[in-house]
N, C-alpha and C positions, 0 to 999 in steps of 0.2 A: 432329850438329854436327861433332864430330872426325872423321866420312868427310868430310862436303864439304870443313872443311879440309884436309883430306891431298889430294882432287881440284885444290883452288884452287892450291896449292902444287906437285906436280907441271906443270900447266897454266904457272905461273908457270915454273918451272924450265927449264922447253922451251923458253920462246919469248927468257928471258935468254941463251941459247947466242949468238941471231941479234946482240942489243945490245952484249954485251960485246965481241964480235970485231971490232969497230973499228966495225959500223952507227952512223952519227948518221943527223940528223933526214931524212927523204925520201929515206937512203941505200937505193938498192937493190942487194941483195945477193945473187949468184951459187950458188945451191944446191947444181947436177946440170946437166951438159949430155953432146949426143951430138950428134956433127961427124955432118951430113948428112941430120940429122932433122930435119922443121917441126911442130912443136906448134899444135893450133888449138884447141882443147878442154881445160877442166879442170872436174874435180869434186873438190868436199870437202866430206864430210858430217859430216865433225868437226874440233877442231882439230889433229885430230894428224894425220888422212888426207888423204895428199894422192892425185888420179888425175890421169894424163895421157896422151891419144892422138893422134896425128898419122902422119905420114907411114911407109914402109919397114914397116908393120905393127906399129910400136913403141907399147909401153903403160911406161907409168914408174907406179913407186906406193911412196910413202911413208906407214909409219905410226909416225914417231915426229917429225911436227911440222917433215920436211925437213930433218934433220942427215943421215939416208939415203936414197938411193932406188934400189930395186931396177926395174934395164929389162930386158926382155923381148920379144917381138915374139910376134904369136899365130900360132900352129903353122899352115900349109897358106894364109896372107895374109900374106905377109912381103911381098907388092908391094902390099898394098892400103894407103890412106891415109883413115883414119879420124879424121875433122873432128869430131865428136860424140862424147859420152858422158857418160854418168849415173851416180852410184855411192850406195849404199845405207848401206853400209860398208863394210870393207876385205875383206870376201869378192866381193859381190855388184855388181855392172857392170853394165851394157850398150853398147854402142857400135855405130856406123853408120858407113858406110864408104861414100865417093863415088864417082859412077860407074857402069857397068853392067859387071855386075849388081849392085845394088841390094843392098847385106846389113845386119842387124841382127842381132851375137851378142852372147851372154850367158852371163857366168860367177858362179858360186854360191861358187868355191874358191879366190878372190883373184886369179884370173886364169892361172890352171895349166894349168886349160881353156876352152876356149869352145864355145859349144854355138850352134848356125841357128836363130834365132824369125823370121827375114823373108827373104824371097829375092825378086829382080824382075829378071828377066835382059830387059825393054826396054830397045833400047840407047837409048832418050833420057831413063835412068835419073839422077839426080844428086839425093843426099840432102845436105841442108845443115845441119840443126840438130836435136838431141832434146833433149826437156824435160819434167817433171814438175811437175803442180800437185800433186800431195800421191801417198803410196807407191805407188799400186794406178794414177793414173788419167796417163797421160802421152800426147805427140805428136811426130811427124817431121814435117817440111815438105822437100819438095823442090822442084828448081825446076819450071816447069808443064809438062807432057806434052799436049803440043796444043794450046796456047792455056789449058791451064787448072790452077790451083794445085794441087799432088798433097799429099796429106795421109794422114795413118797417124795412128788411134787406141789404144789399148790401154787397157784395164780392168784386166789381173791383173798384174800389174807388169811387162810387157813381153813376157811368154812368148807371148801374140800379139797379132796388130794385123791391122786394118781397115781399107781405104781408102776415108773419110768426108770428100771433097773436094765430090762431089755433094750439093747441097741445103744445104751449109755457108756456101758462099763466096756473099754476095745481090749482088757486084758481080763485072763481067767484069775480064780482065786486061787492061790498056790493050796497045798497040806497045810491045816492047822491057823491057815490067818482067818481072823477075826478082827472084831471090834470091842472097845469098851464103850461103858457108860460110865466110868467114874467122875463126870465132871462137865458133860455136855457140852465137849470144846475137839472133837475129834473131829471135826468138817467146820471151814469158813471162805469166807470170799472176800476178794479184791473188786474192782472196777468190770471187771469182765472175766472171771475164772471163779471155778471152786475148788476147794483141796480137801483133801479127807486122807485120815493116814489111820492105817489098819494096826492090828496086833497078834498079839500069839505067837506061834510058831516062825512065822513067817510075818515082818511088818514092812509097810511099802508105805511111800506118799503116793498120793493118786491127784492127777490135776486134769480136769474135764474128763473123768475117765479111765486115762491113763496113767497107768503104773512106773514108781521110779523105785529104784532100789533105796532104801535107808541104812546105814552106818549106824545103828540103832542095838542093843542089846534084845537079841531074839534068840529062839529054839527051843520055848517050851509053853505052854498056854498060860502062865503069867508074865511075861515079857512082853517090848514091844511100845510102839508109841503110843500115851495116851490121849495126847493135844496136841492142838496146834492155833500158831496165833501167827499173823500179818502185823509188821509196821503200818504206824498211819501214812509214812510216803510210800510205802506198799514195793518197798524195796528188800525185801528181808521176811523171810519165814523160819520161826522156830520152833521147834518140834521138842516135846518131851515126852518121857516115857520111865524107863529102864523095866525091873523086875519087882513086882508087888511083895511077893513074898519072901523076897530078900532085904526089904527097907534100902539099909543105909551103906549093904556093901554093893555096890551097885557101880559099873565101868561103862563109858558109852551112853548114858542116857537124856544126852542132849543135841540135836543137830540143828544147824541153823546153814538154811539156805538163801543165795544174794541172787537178786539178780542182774542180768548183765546186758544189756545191746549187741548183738551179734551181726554180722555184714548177711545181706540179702543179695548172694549172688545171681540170683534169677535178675533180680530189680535195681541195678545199683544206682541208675537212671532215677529212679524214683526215692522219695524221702516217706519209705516205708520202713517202720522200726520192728526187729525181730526180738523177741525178748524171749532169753533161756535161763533156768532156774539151775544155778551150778550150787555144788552143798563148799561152804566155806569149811574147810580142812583142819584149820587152827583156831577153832573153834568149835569142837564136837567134844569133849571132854566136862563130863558131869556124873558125879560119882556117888549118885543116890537117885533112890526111885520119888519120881514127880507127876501128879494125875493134873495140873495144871498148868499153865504158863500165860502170862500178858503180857504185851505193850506198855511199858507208861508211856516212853515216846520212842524215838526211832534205834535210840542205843540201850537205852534201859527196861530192864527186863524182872519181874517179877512171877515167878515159880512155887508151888507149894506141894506139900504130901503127906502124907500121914503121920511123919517124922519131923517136919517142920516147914520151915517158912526162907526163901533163898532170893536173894538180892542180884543183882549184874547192871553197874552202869555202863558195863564197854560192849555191849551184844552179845554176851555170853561166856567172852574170854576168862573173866576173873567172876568167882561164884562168893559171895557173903552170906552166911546162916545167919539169920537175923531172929530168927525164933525158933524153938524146940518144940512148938506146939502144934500139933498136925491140923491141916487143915484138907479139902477134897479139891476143892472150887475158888477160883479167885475170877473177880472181874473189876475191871477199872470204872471208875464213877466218871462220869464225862467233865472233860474241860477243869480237870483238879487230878494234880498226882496223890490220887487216893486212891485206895481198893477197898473192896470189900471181898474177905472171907467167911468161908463157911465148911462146916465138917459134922463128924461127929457131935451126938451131943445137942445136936439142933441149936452150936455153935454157929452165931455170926458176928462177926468183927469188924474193925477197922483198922487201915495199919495208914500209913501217910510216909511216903519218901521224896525228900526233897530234891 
């Protein structure tokens, strides 16, 4: 009992640095930045670590909760610009780097080194997002190489991968859909599924492969969804998007799908549950473009873009600008309704909603 409190109270201790220094309520607050870097990627796998990779080959990493952050660039890719990455804890990373050639490196030693698990020198190479359903079992999606969705599996925690695009994917890619990398949040998992929602011309959710139609602003290569996030009772997906180069006049660029228990008429005999993912109706209305979206918890919902920073405690219904200051990337610090952003600017923030 007196370790976890001494844990609770540190934990505590850290995060009153961010309140006392003048943060009020929805303030977001300026951590570490770097003139000429774009951030599109974060991980944190605890609360006190923070990771960050984007542009110029720069990696940013805090582990004392964002009072520091130590930047760095990786040795021999100081031009490359890494949109993705995954972090274990504060030693162990990987990250993905866009463009051809195609790379995936991996550090064991806080990012001192980096070591090659993937190399694709096709120049119609372009990786857009990694992610982990649990330690061992992870995925890259890039955009599609001939007409068709390129995908990278891995089983041992990233030290290699597989391109398991064939026999995966049971629908074709329409004209014009693609993928972004604005934010390394375009594919994530539940308990047992994965989702990934495309863009462009054409933008679709995709769950184990298959294609559903999105209610999404589409029909020209900046449109289209950019993210997507799960409830933690993993009832609920929400999906952002609209048009990049329209900002803030933007219609349709929020869907949020429920899910539901459906009767199993083969089995009714049996207490086998069918679960369908219907898009809730009165709630797709979001009227600016957004390259992120989170979870704080099952109703509240945090959104960001290049235009700024957007609130929702009812699951999407009612939308609150809460800041004018554009950010790429948001992710939730674990076990505290806190986020961290990041954008432009080789901005990273902290914003805190109660």
């Amino acid at each position: 009992m007196a370790k976890h409190m001494s844990i609770t109270k540190n934990i505590t201790a850290l995060f009153i640095f961010f309140y006392v220094s003048g943060a009020t309520q929805n303030h977001i607050q300026l951590l570490t930045e770097q003139k000429g870097v774009s951030i599109r990627a974060l991980a944190i796998p605890a609360y006190n670590i923070i990771w960050a990779s984007g542009s110029k080959g720069s990696i940013a990493k805090s582990i004392d909760a964002g009072k520091t952050f130590a930047w760095t660039k990786v040795k021999g890719y100081e031009h490359r610009d890494f949109r993705g990455i995954h972090a274990w804890d504060q030693n162990e990373a990987i990250i993905i780097a866009i463009a051809a050639p195609a790379l995936i490196l991996k550090t064991k030693d806080g990012g001192v080194n980096w070591y090659k698990v993937y190399e694709n020198a096709d120049t119609a190479m372009f990786l857009d997002a990694i992610q982990f359903k649990d330690d061992y079992k992870g995925v890259v999606i890039g955009d599609p190489i001939r007409q068709k969705i390129f995908r990278l599996q891995t089983l041992d925690r990233g030290e290699s991968w597989q391109q398991s695009d064939s026999g995966y994917f049971k629908n074709s890619l329409k004209e014009g859909e693609s993928f972004f990398a604005s934010s390394n949040s375009n594919v994530c998992f539940d308990y047992q599924n994965e989702y990934l929602v495309s863009g462009g011309k054409q933008s679709r959710l995709w769950v184990n492969g298959i294609a559903k139609d999105l209610p999404i602003v589409q029909g020209s290569a900046s449109t289209g969804a950019n993210s997507i996030a799960i409830s933690p009772n993993q009832k609920h997906l929400a999906i952002v998007g609209g048009d990049f180069a329209k900002e803030e006049n933007n219609k349709d660029g929020f869907v949020r799908f429920d899910r539901y228990i459906v009767p199993n008429s083969e089995h009714k005999h049996l207490a086998i549950k069918q679960y369908q993912w219907l898009i809730n109706r009165k709630v797709t209305q979001f009227n600016r473009y957004a390259s992120s979206i989170v979870y704080l918890n099952n109703h509240s919902l945090i959104a960001c873009g290049t235009k700024g920073v957007y609130y929702s405690k009812n699951g999407g219904k009612i939308w609150k600008k809460v800041s004018s200051e554009g950010f790429h990337v948001a992710k939730k610090i674990p076990h505290f309704n806190s986020l961290i952003l990041a954008g432009s600017g080789g901005r990273i923030a902290i914003i805190h909603v109660p």
